[in-house]
C-alpha positions as CSV (number, residue, x, y, z in Angstrom):
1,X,-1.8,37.8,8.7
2,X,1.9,39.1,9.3
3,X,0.8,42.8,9.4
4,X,-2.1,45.1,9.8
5,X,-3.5,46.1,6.8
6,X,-4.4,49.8,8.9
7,X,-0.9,50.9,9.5
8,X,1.5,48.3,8.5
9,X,2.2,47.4,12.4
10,X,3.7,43.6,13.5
11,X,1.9,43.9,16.7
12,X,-1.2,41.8,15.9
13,X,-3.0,39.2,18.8
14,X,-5.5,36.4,18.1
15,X,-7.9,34.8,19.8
16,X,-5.9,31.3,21.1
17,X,-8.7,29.2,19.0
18,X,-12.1,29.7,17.1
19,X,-15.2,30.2,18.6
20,X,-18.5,30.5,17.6
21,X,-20.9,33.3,19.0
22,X,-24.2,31.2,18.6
23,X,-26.0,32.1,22.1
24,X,-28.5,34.1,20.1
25,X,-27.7,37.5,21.8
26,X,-25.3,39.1,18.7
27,X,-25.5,39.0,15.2
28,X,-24.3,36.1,13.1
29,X,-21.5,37.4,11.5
30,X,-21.3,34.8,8.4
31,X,-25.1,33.7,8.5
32,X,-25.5,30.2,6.9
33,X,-22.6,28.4,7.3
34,X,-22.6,27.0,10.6
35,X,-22.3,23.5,11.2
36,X,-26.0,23.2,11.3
37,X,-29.1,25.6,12.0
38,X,-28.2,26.0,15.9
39,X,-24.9,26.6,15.6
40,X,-23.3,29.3,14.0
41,X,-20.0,29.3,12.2
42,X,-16.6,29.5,14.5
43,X,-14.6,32.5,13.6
44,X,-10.9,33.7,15.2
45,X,-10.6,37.7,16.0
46,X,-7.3,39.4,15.5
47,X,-6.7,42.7,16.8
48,X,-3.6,45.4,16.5
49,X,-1.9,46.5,19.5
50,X,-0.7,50.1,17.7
51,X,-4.0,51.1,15.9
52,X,-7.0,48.8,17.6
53,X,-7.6,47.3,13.7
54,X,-10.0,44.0,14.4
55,X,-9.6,41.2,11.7
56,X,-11.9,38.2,11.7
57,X,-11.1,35.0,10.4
58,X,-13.6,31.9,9.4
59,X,-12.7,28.7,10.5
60,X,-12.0,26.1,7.5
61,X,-15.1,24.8,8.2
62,X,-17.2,27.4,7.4
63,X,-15.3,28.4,4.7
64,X,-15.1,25.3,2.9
65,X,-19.7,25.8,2.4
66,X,-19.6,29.3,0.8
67,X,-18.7,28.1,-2.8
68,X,-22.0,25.8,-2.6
69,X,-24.0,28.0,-0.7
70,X,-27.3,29.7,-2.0
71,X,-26.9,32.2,0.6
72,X,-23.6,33.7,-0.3
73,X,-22.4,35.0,-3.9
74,X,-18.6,35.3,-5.4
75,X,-17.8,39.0,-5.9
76,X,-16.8,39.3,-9.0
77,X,-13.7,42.0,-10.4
78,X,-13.8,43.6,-13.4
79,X,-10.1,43.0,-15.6
């Protein structure tokens, strides 16, 4: 991500690595593809400096189980 998709600003931080949020006190924010059923999947905040926008990223990881997964579903746009 170059800009912030809120207002447009080059002033965007990440988190120096992924992480994953699996010590069972928050939500799992991408349920199901973790590396296995105690772990849950690493993910990489961004946040803007100007407008406070947060943008989350999944690692490859987890990414590379959603096409395969019965948990998640493509969203499909109309042409």
């Amino acid at each position: 991500m170059k800009r912030c998709p809120a207002c447009d600003s080059k002033e965007l931080y990440e988190y120096k690595k992924f992480y994953s949020s699996s010590d069972g006190t928050s939500p799992e924010l991408l349920p199901n593809l973790g590396s296995n059923f105690f772990f849950a999947a690493k993910i990489r905040p961004t946040v803007c400096l100007d407008c406070g926008h947060i943008g989350l990223f999944a690692s490859e990881d987890a990414r590379s189980k959603l096409k395969v997964s019965a948990h998640w579903r493509a969203i499909r746009q109309a042409s």
